[in-house]
C-alpha positions in Angstrom: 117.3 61.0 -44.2 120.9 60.9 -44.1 123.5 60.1 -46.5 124.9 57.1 -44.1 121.4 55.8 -44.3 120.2 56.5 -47.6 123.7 54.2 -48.3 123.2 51.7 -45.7 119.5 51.0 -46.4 119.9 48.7 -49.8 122.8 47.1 -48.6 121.4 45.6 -45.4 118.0 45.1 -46.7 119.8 42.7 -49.9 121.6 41.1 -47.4 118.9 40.6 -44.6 116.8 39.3 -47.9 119.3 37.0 -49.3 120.5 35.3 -46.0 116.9 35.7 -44.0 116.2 35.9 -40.6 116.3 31.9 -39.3 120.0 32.2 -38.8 120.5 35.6 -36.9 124.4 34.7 -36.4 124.9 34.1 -39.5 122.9 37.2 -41.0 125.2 39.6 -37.9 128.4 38.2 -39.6 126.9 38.6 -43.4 126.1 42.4 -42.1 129.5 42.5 -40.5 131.1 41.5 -43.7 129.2 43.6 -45.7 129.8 47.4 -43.2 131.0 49.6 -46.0 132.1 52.7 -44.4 135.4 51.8 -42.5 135.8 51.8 -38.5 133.3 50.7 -36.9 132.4 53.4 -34.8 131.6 57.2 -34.8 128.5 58.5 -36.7 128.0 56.0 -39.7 128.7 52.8 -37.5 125.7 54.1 -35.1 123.8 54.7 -38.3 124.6 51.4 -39.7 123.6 49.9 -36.9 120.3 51.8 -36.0 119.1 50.5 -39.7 119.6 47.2 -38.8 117.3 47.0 -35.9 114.8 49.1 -37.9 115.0 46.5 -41.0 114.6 43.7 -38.8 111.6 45.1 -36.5 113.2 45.4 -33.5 113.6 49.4 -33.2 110.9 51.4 -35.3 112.1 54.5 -37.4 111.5 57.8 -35.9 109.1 60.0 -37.6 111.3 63.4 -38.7 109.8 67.1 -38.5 109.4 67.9 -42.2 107.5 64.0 -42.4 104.3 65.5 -40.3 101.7 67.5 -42.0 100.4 70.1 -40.0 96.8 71.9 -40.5 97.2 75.3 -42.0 101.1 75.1 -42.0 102.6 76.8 -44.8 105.1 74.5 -46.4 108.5 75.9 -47.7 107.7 74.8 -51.4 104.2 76.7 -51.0 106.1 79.7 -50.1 108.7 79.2 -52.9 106.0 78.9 -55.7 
């Protein structure tokens, strides 16, 4: 995961859990008030915004390369050890 996300996932989940999800114009302004990473736009805003849907249902996480377990693949830490 990245370090935008691993930051942005507490701080919109406390937020989402605090104001809920009856009121989404409030919660977009709470969330809006809350963007800690400066301009809203590049690489983190995306991030910051991908979470969001993903925390509220509407987008569901992608499953990463090093997630899935493959039969008979050697894993990196095997090899280490």
């Amino acid at each position: 995961m990245s370090r935008w996300r691993d930051h942005a996932k507490p701080i919109i989940s406390e937020v989402i859990e605090r104001v809920g999800t009856e009121d989404m114009k409030l919660l977009r302004k709470k969330l809006r008030e809350v963007y800690p990473f400066g301009q809203r736009k590049y690489h983190p805003y995306k991030i910051w915004c991908d979470e969001i849907k993903v925390q509220l249902g509407t987008k569901k996480r992608k499953v990463s390369k090093a997630d899935v377990e493959i039969p008979g693949q050697l894993h990196f830490k095997e090899i280490v050890e």
